[in-house]
C-alpha positions as a printed NumPy array, in Angstrom:
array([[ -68.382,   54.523,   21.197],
       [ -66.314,   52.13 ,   23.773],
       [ -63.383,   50.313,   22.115],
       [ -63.903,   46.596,   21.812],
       [ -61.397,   44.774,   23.525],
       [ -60.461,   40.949,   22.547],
       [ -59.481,   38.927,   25.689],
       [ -57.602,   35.555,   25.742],
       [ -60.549,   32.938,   26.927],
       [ -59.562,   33.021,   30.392],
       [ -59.061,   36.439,   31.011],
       [ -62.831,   36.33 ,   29.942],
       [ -63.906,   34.039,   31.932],
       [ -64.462,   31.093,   29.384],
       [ -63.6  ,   27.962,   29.421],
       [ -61.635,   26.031,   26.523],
       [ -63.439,   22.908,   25.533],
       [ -62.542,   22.632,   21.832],
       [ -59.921,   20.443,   21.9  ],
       [ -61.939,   17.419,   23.679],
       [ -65.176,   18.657,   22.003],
       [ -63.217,   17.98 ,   18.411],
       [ -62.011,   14.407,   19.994],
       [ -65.613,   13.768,   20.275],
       [ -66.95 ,   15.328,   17.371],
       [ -64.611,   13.688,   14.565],
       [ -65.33 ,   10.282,   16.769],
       [ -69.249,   10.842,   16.049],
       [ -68.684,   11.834,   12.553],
       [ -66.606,    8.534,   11.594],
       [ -69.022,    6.797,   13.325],
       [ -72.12 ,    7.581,   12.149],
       [ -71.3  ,    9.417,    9.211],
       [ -73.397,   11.914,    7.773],
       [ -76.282,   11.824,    4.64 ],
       [ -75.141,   13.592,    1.727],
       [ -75.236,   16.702,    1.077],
       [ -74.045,   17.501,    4.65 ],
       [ -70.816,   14.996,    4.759],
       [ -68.153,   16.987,    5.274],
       [ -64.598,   16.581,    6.645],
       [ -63.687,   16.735,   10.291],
       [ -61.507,   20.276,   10.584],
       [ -63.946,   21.391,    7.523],
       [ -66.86 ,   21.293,    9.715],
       [ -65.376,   22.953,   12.834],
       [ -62.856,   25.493,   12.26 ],
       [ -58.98 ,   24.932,   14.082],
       [ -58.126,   28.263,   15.152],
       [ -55.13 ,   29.505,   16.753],
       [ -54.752,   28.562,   20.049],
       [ -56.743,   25.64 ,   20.041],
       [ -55.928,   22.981,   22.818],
       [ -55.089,   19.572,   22.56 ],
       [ -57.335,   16.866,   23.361],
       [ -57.319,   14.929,   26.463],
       [ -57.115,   11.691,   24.769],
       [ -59.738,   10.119,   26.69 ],
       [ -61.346,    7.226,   25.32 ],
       [ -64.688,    8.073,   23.164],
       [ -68.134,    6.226,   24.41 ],
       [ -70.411,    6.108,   21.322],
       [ -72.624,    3.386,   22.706],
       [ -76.064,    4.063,   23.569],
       [ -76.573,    6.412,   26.289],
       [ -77.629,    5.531,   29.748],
       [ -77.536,    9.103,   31.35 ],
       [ -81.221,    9.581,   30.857],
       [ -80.977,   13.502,   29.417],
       [ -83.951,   14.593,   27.815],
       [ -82.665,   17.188,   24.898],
       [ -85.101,   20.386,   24.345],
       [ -84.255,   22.649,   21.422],
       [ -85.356,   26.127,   21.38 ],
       [ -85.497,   27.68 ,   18.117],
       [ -85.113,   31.629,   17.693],
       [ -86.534,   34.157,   15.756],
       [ -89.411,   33.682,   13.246],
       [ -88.999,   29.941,   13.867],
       [ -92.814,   29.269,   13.69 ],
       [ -93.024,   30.999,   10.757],
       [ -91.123,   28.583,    8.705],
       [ -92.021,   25.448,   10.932],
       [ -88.782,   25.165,   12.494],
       [ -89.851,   23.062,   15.123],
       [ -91.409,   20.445,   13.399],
       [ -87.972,   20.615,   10.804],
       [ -85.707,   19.995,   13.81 ],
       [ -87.789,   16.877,   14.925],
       [ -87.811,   15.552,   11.623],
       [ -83.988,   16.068,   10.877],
       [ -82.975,   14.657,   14.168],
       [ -85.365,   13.356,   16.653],
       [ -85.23 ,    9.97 ,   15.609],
       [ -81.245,    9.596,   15.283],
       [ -80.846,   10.838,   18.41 ],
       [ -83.158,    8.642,   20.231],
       [ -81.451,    6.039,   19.025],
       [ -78.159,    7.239,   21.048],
       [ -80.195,    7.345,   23.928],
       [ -81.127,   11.2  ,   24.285],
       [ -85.089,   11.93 ,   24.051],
       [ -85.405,   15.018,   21.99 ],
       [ -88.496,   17.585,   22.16 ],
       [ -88.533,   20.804,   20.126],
       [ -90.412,   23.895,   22.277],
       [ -92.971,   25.615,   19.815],
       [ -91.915,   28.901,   20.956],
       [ -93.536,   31.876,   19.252],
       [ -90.872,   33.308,   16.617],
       [ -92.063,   37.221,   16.932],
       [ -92.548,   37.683,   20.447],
       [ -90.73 ,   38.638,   23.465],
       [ -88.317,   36.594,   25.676],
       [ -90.677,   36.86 ,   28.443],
       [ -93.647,   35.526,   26.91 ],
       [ -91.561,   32.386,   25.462],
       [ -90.049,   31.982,   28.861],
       [ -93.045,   30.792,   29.768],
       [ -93.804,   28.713,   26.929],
       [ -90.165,   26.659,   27.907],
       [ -91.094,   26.539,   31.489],
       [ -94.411,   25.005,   30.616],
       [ -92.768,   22.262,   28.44 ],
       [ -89.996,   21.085,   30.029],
       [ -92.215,   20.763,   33.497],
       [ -94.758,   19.125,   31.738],
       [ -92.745,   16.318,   30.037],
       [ -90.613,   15.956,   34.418],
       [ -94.171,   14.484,   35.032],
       [ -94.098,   11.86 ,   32.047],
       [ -92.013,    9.613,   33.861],
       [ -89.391,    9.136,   36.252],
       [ -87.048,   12.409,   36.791],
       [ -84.449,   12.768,   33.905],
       [ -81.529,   15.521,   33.759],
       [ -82.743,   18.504,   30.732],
       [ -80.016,   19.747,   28.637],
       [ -81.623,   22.644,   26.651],
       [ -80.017,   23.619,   23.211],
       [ -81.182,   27.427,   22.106],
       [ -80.358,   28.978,   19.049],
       [ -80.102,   32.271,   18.153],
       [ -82.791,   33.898,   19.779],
       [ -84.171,   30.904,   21.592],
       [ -80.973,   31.239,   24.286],
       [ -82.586,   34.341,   24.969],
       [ -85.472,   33.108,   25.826],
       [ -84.005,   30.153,   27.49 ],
       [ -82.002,   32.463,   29.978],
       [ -84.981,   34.84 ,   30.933],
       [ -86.492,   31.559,   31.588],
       [ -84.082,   30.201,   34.239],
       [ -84.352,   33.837,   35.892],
       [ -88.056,   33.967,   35.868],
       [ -88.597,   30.32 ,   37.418],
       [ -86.421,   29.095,   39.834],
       [ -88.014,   25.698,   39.61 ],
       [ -86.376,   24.913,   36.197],
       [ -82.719,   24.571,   37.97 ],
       [ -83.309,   21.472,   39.177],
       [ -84.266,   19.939,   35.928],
       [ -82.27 ,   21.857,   33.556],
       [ -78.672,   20.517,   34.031],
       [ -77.353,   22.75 ,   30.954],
       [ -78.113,   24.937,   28.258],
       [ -75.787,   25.02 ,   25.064],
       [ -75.777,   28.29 ,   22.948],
       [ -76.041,   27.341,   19.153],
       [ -74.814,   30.541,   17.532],
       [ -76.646,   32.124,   20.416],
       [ -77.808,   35.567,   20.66 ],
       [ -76.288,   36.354,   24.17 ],
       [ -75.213,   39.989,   23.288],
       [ -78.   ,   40.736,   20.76 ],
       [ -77.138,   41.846,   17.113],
       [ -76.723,   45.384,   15.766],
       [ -78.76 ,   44.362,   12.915],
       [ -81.767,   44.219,   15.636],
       [ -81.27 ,   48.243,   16.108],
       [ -81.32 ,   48.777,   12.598],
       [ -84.395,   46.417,   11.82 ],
       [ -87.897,   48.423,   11.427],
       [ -90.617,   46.948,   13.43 ],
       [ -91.997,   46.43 ,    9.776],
       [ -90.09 ,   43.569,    8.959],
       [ -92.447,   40.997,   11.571],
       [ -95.124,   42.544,   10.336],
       [ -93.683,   41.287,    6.757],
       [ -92.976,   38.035,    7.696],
       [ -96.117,   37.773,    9.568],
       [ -97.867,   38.205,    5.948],
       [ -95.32 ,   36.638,    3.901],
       [ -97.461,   34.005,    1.829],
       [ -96.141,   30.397,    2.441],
       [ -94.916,   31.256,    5.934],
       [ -97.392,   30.369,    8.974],
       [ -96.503,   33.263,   11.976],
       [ -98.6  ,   32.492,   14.524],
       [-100.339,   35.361,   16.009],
       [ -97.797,   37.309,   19.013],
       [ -97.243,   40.64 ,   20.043],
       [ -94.276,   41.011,   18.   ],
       [ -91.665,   42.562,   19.816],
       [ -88.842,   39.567,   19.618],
       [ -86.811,   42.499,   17.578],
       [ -86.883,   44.651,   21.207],
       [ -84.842,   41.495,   23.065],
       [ -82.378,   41.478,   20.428],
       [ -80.571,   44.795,   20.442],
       [ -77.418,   44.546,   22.26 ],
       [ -78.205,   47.613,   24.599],
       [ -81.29 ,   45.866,   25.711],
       [ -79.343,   42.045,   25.716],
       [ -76.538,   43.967,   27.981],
       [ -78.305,   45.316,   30.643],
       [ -80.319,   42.256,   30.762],
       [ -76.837,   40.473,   31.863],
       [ -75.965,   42.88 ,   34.111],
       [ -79.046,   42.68 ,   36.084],
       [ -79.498,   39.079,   36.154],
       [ -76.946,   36.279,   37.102],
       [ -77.014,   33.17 ,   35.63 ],
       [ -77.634,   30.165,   38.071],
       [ -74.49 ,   28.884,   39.5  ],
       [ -76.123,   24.813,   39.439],
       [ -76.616,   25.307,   35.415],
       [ -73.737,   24.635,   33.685],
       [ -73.527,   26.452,   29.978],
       [ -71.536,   25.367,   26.843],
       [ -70.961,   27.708,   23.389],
       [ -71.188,   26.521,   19.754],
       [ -69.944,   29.843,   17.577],
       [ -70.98 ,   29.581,   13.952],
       [ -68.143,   31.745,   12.616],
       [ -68.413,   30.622,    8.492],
       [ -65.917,   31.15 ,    5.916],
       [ -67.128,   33.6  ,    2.822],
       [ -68.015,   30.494,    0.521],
       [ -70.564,   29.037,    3.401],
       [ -72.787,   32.177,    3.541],
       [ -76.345,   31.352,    2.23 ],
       [ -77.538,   33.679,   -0.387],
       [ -80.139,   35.106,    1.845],
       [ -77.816,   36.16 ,    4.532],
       [ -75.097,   37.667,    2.046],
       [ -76.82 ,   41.356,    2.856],
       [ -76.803,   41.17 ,    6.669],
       [ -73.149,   39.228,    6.597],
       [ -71.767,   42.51 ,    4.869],
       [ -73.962,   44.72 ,    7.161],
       [ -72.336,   43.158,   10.165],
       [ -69.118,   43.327,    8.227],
       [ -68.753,   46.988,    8.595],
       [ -68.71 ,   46.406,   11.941],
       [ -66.731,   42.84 ,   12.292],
       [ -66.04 ,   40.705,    9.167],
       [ -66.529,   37.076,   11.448],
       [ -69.989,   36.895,   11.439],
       [ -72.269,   34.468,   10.508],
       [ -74.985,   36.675,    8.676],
       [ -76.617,   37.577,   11.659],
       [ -74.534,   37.843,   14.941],
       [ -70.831,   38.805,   15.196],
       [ -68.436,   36.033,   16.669],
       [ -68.042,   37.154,   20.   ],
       [ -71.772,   38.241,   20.843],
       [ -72.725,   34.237,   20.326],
       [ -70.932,   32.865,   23.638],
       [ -72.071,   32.867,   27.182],
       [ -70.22 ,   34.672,   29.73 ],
       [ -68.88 ,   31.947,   31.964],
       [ -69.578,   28.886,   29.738],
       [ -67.147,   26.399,   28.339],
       [ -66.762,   27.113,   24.443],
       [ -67.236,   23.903,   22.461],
       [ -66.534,   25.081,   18.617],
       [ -65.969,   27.432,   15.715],
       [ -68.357,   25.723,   13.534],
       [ -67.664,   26.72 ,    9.935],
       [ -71.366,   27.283,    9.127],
       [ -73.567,   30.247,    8.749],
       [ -76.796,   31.05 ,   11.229],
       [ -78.962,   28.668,    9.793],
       [ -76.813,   25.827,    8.52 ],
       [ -76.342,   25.178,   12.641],
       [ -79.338,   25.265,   12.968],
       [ -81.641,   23.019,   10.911],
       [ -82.645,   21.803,    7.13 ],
       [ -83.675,   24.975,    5.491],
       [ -82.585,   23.058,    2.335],
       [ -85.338,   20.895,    2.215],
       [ -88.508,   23.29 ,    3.374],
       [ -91.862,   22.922,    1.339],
       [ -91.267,   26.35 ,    0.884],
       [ -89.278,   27.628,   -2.225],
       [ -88.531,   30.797,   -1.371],
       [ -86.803,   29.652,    2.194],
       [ -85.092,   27.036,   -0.221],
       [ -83.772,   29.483,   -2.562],
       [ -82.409,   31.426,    0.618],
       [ -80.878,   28.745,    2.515],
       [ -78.669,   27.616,   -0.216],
       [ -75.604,   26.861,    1.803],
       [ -77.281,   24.624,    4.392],
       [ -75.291,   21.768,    4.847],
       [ -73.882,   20.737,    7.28 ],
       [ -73.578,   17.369,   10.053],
       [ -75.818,   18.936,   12.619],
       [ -76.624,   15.513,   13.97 ],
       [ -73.084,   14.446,   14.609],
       [ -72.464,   18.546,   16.351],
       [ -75.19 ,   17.854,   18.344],
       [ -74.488,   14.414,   19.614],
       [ -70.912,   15.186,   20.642],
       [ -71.92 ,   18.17 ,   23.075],
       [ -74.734,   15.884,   24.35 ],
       [ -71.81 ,   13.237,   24.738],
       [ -69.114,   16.169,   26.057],
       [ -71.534,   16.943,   28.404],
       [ -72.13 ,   14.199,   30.2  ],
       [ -67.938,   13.612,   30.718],
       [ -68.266,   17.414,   32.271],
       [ -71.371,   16.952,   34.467],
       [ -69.476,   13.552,   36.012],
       [ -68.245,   13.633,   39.633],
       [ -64.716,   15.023,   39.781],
       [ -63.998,   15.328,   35.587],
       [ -63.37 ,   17.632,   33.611],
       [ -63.811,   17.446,   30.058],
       [ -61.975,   19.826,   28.869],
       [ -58.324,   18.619,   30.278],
       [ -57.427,   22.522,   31.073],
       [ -59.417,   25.419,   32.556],
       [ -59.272,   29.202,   31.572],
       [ -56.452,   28.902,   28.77 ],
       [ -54.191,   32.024,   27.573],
       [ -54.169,   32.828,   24.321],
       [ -56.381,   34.784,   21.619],
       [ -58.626,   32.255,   19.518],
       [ -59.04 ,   34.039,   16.541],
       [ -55.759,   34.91 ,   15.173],
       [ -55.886,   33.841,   11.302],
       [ -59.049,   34.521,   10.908],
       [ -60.036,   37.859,    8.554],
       [ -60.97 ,   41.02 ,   10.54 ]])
């Protein structure tokens, strides 16, 4: 087995955002606030790690947004099966209209491949460019659904000119080593779990999730250079694991101990993006409102769920549109020395 070797950010190509990003981020959450049970303080919410830069001290815009980004969210694996789609809508569709960003969740098909839901993105975001007037696309993917959202930008060349970013949300860039462990049983389980609606696939999401498969997949394909990509790490202290991820957070543990209960720290951020945040949530508290799902047995699972996800995902909409401006740069600072994780357990 190769030895894993931990690089300062720039050495790795990444950019440091997090110390505007937090600027923004505690701005949003005093602002707005957040509904109980998911109020929670500032450096609570997103972990200050060693190394951590300084903000640029720019002056925060909160008002309404005039950019014109239209905001799709791509949901990962078995997201149809517990109507994640419809959940993220409901959570934060209408709050986020209301700061000026039009947001659509994709209905992607939780058990199957990357290449079929590439298609499925591709057909959505194309179809809502002819609604109206051209707008910029700013696609959020979580877990799995960054996947999906990357073989989609390789398979269809025509996306780059509407897709202005894509931010990974405790995205599954290098694949999990739980996938490899995982029997192709387990969709077929959730596929007849009563209460959960799977909609019919071919079931082979598990196959685009090992890390073997997720690393040759990045060395074959580059990402475009005119789509500009931003990482959100949900790297959760022990006491903001869910119960239903307790068993896959100590799986993973054997391996790396900062994990959020389904992919290790360092497999969630895109080579060559700009990392945002340590968000000190678990895979699905970054995600959505498990909490509050007609279905018990996903609320007995998700039982450490809260979190501000609207105020998260309005200050990377809002740190985004300082980066993609002529001539600024958001961050302050480019390619930073330094490791980012010292303090944290191993």
């Amino acid at each position: 087995m190769a030895a894993l070797a931990l690089l300062p950010l720039g050495h790795a190509g990444i950019t440091d955002g997090r110390g505007r990003y937090r600027e923004i981020f505690c701005g949003v959450l005093a602002a707005r606030g957040a509904p109980r049970p998911q109020a929670r303080d500032c450096d609570e919410a997103m972990l200050r790690l060693a190394a951590e830069p300084a903000g640029t001290g720019a002056p925060l815009e909160l008002s309404r947004s005039t950019h014109g980004l239209d905001v799709f969210f791509v949901p990962g694996l078995a997201s149809d099966c517990m109507g994640q789609a419809v959940a993220i809508e409901a959570e934060l569709k209408q709050e986020l209209d209301r700061a000026g960003y039009r947001l659509r969740a994709v209905p992607v098909s939780g058990l199957s491949g990357s290449v079929a839901n590439a298609s499925r993105i591709r057909d959505v975001v194309v179809s809502q460019g002819q609604a109206g007037p051209p707008r910029k696309a700013v696609v959020v993917g979580h877990s799995k659904g960054v996947v999906d959202t990357m073989e989609a930008l390789a398979r269809f060349p025509e996306l780059h000119g509407r897709i202005v970013a894509v931010v990974s949300l405790a995205g599954a860039v290098g694949g999990s080593p739980l996938a490899d462990r995982a029997p192709a049983a387990l969709l077929e389980l959730a596929a007849s779990t009563p209460g959960l609606d799977c909609k019919e696939s071919q079931r082979d999401a598990l196959v685009d999730l090992s890390p073997g498969v997720r690393q040759l997949w990045l060395a074959r394909n580059r990402l475009p250079a005119d789509v500009r990509f931003y990482s959100i790490v949900a790297l959760p202290m022990p006491d903001r694991i869910s119960s239903g991820l307790q068993v896959p957070h100590r799986l993973l543990g054997r391996i790396d101990r900062r994990n959020d209960g389904n992919l290790i720290f360092y497999d969630q951020v895109v080579p060559g993006s700009t990392l945002l945040a340590y968000a000190n949530a678990d895979h699905w508290a970054v995600m959505t409102d498990l909490a509050s799902s007609a279905n018990p047995l996903v609320r007995g699972l998700a039982d450490r769920n809260e979190f501000p996800r609207l105020a998260m995902l309005e200050a990377a909409l809002r740190f985004i549109e300082e980066d993609l401006r002529p001539g600024v740069d958001a961050t302050g600072l480019r390619c930073l020395p330094g490791s980012t994780l010292e303090g944290m357990p191993s």
